[in-house]
C-alpha positions as CSV (number, residue, x, y, z in Angstrom):
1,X,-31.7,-48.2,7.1
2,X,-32.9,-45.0,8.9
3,X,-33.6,-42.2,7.2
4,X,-31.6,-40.0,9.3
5,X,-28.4,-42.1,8.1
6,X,-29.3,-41.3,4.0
7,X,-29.2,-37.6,5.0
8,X,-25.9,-36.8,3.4
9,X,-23.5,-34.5,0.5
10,X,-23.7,-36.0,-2.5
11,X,-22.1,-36.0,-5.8
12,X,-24.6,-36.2,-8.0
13,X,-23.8,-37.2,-12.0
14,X,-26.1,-38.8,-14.7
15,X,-25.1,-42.8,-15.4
16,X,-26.8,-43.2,-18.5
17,X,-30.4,-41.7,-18.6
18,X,-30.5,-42.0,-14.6
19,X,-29.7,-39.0,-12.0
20,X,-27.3,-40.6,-9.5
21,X,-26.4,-39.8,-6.0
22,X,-22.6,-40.8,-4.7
23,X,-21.4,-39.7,-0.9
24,X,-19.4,-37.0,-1.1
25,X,-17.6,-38.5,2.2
26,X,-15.7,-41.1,-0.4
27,X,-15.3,-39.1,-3.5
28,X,-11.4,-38.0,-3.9
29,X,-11.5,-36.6,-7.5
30,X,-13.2,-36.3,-10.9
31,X,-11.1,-36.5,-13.9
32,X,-11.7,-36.9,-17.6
33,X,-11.7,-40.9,-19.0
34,X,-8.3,-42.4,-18.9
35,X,-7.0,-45.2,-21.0
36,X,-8.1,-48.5,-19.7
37,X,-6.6,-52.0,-20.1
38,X,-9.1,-55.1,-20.4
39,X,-9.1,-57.3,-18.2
40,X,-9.8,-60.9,-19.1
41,X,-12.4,-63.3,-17.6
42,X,-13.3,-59.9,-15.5
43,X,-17.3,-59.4,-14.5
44,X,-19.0,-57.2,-17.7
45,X,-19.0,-54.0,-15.6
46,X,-15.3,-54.1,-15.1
47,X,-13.8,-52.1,-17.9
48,X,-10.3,-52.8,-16.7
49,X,-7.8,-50.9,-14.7
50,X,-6.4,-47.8,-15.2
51,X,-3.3,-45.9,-14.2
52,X,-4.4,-42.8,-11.9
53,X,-1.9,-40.7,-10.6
54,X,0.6,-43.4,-10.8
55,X,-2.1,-46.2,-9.0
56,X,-3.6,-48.8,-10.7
57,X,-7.4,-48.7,-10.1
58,X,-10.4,-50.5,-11.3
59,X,-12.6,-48.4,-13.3
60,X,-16.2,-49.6,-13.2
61,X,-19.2,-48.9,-15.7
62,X,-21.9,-47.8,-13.2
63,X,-24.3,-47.9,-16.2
64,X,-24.0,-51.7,-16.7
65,X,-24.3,-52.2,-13.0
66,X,-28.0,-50.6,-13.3
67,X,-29.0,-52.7,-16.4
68,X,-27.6,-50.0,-19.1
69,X,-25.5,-50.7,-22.0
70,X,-23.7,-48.3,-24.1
71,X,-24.2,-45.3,-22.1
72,X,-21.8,-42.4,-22.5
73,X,-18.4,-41.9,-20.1
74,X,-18.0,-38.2,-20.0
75,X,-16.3,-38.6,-16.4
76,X,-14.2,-40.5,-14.2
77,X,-15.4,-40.3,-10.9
78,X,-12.5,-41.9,-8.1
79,X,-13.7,-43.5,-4.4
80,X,-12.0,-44.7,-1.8
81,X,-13.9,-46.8,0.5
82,X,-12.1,-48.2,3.3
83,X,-8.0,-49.0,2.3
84,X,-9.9,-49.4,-1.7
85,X,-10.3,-47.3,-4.1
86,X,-12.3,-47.3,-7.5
87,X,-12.7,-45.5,-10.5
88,X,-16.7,-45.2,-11.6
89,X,-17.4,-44.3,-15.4
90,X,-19.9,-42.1,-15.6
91,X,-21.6,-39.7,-17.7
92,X,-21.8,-35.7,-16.9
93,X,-21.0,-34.6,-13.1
94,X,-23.3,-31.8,-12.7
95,X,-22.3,-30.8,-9.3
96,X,-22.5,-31.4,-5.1
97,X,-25.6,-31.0,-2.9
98,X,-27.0,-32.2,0.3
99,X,-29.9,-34.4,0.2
100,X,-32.7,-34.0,2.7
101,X,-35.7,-35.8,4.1
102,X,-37.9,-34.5,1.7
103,X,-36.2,-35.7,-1.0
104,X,-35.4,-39.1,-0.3
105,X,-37.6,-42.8,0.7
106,X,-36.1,-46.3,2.0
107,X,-36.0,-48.8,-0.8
108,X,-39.2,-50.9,-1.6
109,X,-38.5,-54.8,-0.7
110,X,-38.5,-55.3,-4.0
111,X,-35.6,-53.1,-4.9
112,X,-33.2,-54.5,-2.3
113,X,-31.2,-56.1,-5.0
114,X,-31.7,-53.8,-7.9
115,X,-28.7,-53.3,-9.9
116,X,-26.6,-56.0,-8.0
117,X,-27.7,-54.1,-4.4
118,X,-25.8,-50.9,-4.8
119,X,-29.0,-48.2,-4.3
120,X,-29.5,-47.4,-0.8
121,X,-32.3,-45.2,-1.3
122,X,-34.5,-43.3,-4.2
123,X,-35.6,-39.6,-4.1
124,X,-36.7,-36.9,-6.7
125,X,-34.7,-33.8,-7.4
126,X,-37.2,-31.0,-8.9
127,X,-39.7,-33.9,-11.1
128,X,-36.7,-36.4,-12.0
129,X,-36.0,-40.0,-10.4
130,X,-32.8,-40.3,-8.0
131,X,-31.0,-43.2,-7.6
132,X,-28.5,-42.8,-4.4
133,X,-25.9,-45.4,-5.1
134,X,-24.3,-47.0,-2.3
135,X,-19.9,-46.5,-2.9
136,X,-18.9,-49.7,-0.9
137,X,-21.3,-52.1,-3.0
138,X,-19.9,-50.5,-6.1
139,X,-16.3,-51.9,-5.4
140,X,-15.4,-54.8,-7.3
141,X,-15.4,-58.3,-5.2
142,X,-12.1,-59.1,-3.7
143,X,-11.1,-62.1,-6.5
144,X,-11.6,-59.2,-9.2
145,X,-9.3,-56.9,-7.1
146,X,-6.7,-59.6,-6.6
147,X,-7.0,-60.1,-10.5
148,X,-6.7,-56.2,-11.2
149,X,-3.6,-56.5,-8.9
150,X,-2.1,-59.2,-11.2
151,X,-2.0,-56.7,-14.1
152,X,-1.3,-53.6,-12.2
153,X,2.7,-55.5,-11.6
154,X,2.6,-56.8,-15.0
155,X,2.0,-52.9,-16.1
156,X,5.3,-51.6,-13.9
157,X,7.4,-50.5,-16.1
158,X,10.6,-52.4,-16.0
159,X,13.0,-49.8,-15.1
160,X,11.3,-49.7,-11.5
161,X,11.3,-53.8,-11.4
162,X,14.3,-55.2,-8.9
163,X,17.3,-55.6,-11.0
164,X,18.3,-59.2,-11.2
165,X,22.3,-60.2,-12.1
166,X,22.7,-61.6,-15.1
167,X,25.1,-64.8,-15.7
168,X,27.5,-62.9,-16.6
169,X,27.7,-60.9,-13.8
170,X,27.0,-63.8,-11.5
């Protein structure tokens, strides 16, 4: 990827002990943590899906993507990537900023992959490590989403289900 295409605004937040990078370009909001239902047989970095201005979306660890476990969720952080949209636990949002040249380097070979491929590139913001995460590799695979679908109907309440006639009426 060419450097001139990581040049970007960014939303940066701390996920766990590491400074993150998001593009601002699919950020819509950030919103305290909501309530979340489970989701069974879902992968470990799905929390579940959780009702968001009247949408069901999946809300994603972001810590357990990058190999951390019980980090803190100070924040929701909501994307929309495409026609999908995602909710990202995360800890503290601490604000926007563009990232420049100086700031940034291509991933090593070796780091292609890292945390399930979703860093596009590192950098350094004053002497601290930056991870810039990649939003579309963040979005749950489309078998998870169908899943999360499942349980967003189940979760309509039933006064705005289809009336069906009973027998009696029939």
């Amino acid at each position: 990827m060419a450097m001139s295409t990581l040049v970007e605004h960014s939303l940066l937040c701390r996920i766990g002990t590491r400074l993150c990078a998001l593009p601002l370009v699919h950020v819509l909001e950030t919103l305290r943590p909501l309530k979340v239902a489970p989701l069974t047989g879902a992968p470990e970095h799905v929390l579940g899906v959780a009702l968001i201005r009247g949408e069901a979306q999946p809300v994603i660890d972001v810590a357990r993507v990058l190999g951390e476990r019980d980090a803190p969720v100070l924040r929701y952080v909501t994307l929309r990537v495409g026609e999908r949209r995602v909710a990202l636990a995360v800890g503290p949002v601490l604000g926007t900023r563009t990232l420049n040249r100086d700031e940034l380097q291509e991933l090593p070979p070796l780091l292609r992959h890292a945390g399930h491929g979703t860093l596009t590139a590192l950098g350094k913001i004053d002497a601290e490590l930056l991870l810039v995460l990649d939003s579309a590799k963040l979005l749950p695979e489309d078998d998870v989403l169908e899943a999360l679908d499942a349980v967003a109907q189940a979760a309509t309440p039933e006064a705005e289900a289809p009336e069906v006639p009973s027998e009696a009426q029939a």
